[in-house]
N, C-alpha and C positions, 0 to 999 in steps of 0.2 A: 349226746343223748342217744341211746338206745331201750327204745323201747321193745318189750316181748307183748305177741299179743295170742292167745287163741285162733284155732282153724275155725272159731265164728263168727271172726271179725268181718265185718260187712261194710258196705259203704253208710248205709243207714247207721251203723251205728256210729259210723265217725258224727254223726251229726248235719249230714247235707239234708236240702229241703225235697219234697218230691220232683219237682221239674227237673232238677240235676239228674235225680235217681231214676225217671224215666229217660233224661235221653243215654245215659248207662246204659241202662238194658239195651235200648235199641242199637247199642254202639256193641253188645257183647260184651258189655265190662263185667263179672263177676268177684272177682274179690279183690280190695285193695292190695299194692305190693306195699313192699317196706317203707319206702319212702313216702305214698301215700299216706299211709297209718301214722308216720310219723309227723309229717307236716301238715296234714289237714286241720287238728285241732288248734295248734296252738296259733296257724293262722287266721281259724278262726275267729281265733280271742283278738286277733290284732296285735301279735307279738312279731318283732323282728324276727329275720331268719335267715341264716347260714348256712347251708345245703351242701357237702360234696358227693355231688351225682353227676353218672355222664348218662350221656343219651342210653337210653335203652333200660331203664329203674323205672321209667313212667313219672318221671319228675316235669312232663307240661300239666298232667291232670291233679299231679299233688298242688303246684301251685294255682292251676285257672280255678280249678272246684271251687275250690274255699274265697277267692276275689268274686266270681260270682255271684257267687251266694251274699256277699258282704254287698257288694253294689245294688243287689236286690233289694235287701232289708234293711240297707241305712244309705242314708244321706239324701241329700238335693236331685232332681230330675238333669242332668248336664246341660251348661248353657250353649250359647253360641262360640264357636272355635275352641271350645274348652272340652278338655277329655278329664276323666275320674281315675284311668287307670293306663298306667304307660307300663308295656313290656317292651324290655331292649334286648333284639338279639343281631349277633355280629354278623349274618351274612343274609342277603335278600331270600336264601333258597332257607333258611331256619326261620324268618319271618313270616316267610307264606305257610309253611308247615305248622308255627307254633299259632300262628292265624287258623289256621282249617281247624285245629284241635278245639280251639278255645268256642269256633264259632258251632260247631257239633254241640258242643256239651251246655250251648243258649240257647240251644235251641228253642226252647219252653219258657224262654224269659225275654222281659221285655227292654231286653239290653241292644246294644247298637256296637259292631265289632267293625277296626277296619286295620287292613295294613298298609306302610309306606315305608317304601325305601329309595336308593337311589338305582340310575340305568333308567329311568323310565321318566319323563314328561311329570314336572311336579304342580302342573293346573291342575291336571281333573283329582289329584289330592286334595288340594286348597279349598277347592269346590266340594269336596266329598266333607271335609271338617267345619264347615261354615255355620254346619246344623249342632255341631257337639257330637263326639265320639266318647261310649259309654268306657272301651277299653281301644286303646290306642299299641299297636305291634309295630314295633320301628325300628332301624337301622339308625347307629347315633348322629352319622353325616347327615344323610336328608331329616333327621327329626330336627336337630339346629339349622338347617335352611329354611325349614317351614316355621320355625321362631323368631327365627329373622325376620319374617316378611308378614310377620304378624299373621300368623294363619291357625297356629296352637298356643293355646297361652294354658299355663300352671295352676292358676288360683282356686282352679277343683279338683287336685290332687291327691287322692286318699293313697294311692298304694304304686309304687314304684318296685319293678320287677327285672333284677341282670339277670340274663340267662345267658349262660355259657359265658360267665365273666372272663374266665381267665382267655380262651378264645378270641375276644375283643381285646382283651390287650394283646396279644400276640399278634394279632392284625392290626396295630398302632394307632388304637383310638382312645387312647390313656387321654389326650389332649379333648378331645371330644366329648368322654363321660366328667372331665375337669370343667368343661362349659354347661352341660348339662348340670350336673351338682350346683353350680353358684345360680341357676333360675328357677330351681325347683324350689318348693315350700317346706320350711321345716318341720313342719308337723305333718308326717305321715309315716306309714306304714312301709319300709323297705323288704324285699327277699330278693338274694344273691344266690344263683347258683352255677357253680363250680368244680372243674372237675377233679381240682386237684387246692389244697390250701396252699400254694407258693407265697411270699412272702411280701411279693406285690396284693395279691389278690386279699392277704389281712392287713394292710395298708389299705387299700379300696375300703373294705369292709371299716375298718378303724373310723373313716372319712363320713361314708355313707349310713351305716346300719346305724341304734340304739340298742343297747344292751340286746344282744340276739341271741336265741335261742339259737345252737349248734349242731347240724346232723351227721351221720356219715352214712352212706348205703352203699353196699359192693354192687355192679353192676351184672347183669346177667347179660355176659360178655363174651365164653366161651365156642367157638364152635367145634363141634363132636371131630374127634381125631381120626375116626374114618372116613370122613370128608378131604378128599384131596384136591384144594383147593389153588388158582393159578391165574394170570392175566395174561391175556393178549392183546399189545396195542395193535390199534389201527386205526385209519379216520374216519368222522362222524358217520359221510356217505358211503363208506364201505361194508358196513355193519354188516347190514341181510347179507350182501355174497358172501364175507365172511365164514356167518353164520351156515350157510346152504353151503360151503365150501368143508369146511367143520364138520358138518353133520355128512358128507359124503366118505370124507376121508377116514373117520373115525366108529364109521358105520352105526352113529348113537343107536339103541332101539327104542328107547322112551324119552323123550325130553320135554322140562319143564322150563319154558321162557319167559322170563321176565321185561317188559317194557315198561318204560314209563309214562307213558301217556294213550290216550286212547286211542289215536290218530295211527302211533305209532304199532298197536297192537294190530288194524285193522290190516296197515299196509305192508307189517312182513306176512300174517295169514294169505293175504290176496297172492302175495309174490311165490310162497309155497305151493297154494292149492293153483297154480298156474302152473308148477315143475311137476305138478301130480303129487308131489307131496300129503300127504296124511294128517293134517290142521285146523287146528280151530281154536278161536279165541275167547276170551270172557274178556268183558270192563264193566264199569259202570253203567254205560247207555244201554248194553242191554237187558230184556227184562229181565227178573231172577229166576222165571222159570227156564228161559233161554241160556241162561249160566248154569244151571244144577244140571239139565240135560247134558252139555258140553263137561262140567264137572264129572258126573258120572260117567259119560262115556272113555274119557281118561284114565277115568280109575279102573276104569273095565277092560283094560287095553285096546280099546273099540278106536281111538285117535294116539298115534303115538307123538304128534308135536301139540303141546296146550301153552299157547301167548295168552299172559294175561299180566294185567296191575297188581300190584300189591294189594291193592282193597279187592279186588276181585279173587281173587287168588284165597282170601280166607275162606276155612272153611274144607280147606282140599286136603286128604290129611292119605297117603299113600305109604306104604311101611318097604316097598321094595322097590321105590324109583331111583336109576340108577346114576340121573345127570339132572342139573340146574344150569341154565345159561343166562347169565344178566345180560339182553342186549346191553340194557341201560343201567348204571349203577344206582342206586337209590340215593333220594336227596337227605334222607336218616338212616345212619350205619347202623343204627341197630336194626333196620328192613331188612338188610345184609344178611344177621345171623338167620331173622325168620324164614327166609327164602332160601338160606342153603341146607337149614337143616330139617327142608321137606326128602333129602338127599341122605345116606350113612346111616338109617335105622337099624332097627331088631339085629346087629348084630354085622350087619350087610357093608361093604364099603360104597362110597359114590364121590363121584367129582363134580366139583362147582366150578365152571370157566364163566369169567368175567371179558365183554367186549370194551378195552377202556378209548375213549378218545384224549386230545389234550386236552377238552374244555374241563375233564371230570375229573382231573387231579386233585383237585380240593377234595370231591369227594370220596378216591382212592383213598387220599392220605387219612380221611376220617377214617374210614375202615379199620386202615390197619393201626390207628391209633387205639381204638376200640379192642380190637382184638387180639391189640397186644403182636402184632407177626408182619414180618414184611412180607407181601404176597409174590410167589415167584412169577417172573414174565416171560413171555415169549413174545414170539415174532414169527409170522406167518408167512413164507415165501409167497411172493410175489402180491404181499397183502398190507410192505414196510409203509407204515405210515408217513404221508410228508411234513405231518404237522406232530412231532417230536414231542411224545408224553414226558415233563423232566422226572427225574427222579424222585424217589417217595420213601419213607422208612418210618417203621411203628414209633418213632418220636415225635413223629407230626411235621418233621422237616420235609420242604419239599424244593429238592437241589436242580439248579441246571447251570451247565456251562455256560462261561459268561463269553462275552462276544471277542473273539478273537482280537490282538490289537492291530492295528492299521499297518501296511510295510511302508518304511518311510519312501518318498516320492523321491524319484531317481533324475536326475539331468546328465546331459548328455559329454557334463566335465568331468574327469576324473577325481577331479581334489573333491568331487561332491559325493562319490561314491560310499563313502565311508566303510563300514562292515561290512554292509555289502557286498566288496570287493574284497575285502582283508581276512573274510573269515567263511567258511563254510556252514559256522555252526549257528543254528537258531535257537532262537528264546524259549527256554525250556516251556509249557505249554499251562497257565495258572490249574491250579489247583480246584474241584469241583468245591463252590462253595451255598452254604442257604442263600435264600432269594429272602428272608425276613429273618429279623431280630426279635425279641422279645422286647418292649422297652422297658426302661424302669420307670414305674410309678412313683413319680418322688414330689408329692403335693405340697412340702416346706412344713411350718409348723404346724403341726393336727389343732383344730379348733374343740372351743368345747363346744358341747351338742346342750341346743336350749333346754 
């Protein structure tokens, strides 16, 4: 399906109700992207749906809007332990994110949003589902723990939601969306979305969907080619010197920092404006008038270091800044491109250095899956990290050396010496290989659908 539409197309005219349309606005939403325009109406109607979009097309508000709006205007009030509406996404950190998006855009309705996954104490879950959850955001592991133990149950089911399908099989939950599919209800409403149609992913879809409507949307993926773009590992606690290490030696004159939490924005500013440093931060806590002030003086060259969040950070629109620093990598690659390409306007080069630790490999690898580029890396003397970032490349593979083999145990006989003794030469060193496989999705004979 590809649809064309007018530069008049609006959210209103897709057909959402006012509450959606106001928390829009107050979100700065103004016109639908492609894949919004495409998929809003016909899940309106209650049509299956088949999506290939990657992060960065705006495909959590093409799907939440229109669920929304549906749980609003139809069906039952949700019961006890029972949810209306389950989205599955394959990692805790696209959970809590597809969670914030969904819970912004209810704002105005009188829906009940929650998420669960696994890493974390699944009481105060069990206890949070006890009352009915209007939309349910889960990870497939702990959503079948919380099934188990009778804590969510199916039987209010309207609309079932994969997001980043192919993702979740590739992280080996092929068995886990196989237990899910035999407790869900067959009468509902499914949307799959994916980045890619692989062959597993229209087997899943073959399994799951009802005749579905089929989309495709290219991704707004690029970043500007005068951005010169590169990583530096290092670990987690080393960031700020890093950072203040960097910014001495490379003499930046303007830089724009990114962190990702507020905590974290507070406590590089403090560490700066203690070096005498030139600094100041925006987040969320503080007020808006306290952010446009610090905003403007940035833009003014009045502060030449401005830390701030992604959400803070809108709004800042500079045409000759010459650096971007990710302390922190963002938990959505497409944050990535918005952040670097406050960087390389009107004409001007600039560079984006990313601080990566091990823990944010996954999210490295997103990146450059995204982006389509393997990001070059360095290493900062006297800054080598101990905790070893493995390998990463624009396929989404994320390689590390496997564990050395053991040298066999030596006694103090000769006849036990073996190689050892006999030869100088050692086991040539295995080969750098993935740390996952893709599995195959192979569900036996396809059923037919009621």
């Amino acid at each position: 399906m590809n649809l064309s539409y007018g530069i008049s197309m609006t959210f209103a005219s897709l057909g959402l109700i006012e509450p959606l349309l106001r928390a829009l606005e107050a979100l700065g939403y103004q016109t639908p992207t492609p894949v919004q325009t495409q998929a809003i109406p016909p899940v309106l109607a209650g049509r299956d749906l088949m999506a290939a979009a990657q992060t960065g097309t705006g495909k959590t508000a093409g799907f939440a809007l229109p669920l929304l709006q549906r749980l609003t205007m139809e069906g039952p009030k949700v019961a006890p332990n029972s949810i209306r509406a389950l989205v599955l996404a394959p990692t805790r950190e696209l959970a809590d994110q597809v969670h914030e998006s969904i819970r912004q855009y209810a704002e105005h309705l009188p829906l009940s949003t929650y998420a669960a996954y696994g890493g974390v104490s699944i009481n105060p879950q069990m206890m949070k589902l006890r009352k009915g959850v209007d939309v349910l955001v889960a990870t497939p592991g702990r959503l079948l723990d919380l099934h188990r133990q009778n804590a969510v149950k199916f039987s209010q089911l309207q609309t079932l939601i994969l997001d980043e399908a192919d993702r979740m099989l590739d992280l080996g939950f092929a068995e886990e969306l196989r237990g899910i599919y035999a407790v869900l209800p067959k009468q509902r409403q499914t949307l799959l979305f994916s980045a890619t149609f692989s062959d597993e992913i229209r087997l899943l879809a073959a399994q799951m969907l009802n005749d579905p409507l089929t989309i495709e949307v290219s991704p707004r993926n690029v970043a500007a080619s005068s951005v010169k773009q590169w990583v530096v590992t290092v670990d987690k606690k080393r960031k700020a010197d890093l950072f203040i290490h960097l910014m001495k030696k490379h003499r930046w004159g303007q830089v724009l920092v990114f962190a990702k939490t507020r905590v974290g924005v507070d406590q590089l500013v403090d560490r700066l404006q203690a070096l005498g440093m030139n600094a100041d931060g925006i987040h969320g806590d503080k007020p808006q008038a306290t952010r446009q002030r610090a905003l403007d003086r940035f833009k003014s060259n009045e502060v030449k270091i401005l830390v701030a969040t992604d959400v803070a950070a809108r709004g800042l629109d500079i045409d000759d800044l010459p650096t971007v620093v990710n302390l922190d990598l963002p938990i959505v690659a497409e944050d990535y491109i918005h952040r670097i390409g406050r960087t390389g306007r009107a004409g001007l080069t600039g560079e984006a250095i990313s601080l990566v630790c091990a823990d944010e490999v996954e999210l490295l690898s997103a990146i450059e899956v995204l982006t389509r580029q393997t990001l070059e890396r360095k290493e900062e003397q006297d800054f080598e990290p101990e905790h070893r970032v493995p390998g990463t490349d624009a396929s989404g593979q994320i390689l590390k050396k496997p564990k050395k083999p053991k040298k066999r145990k030596v006694s103090g006989s000769k006849r036990n010496l073996g190689k050892w003794v006999d030869s100088g030469e050692s086991e040539p060193a295995p080969a750098v290989k993935p740390v996952r496989k893709v599995p195959v999705f192979n569900t036996g004979p396809r059923k037919k659908k009621p």
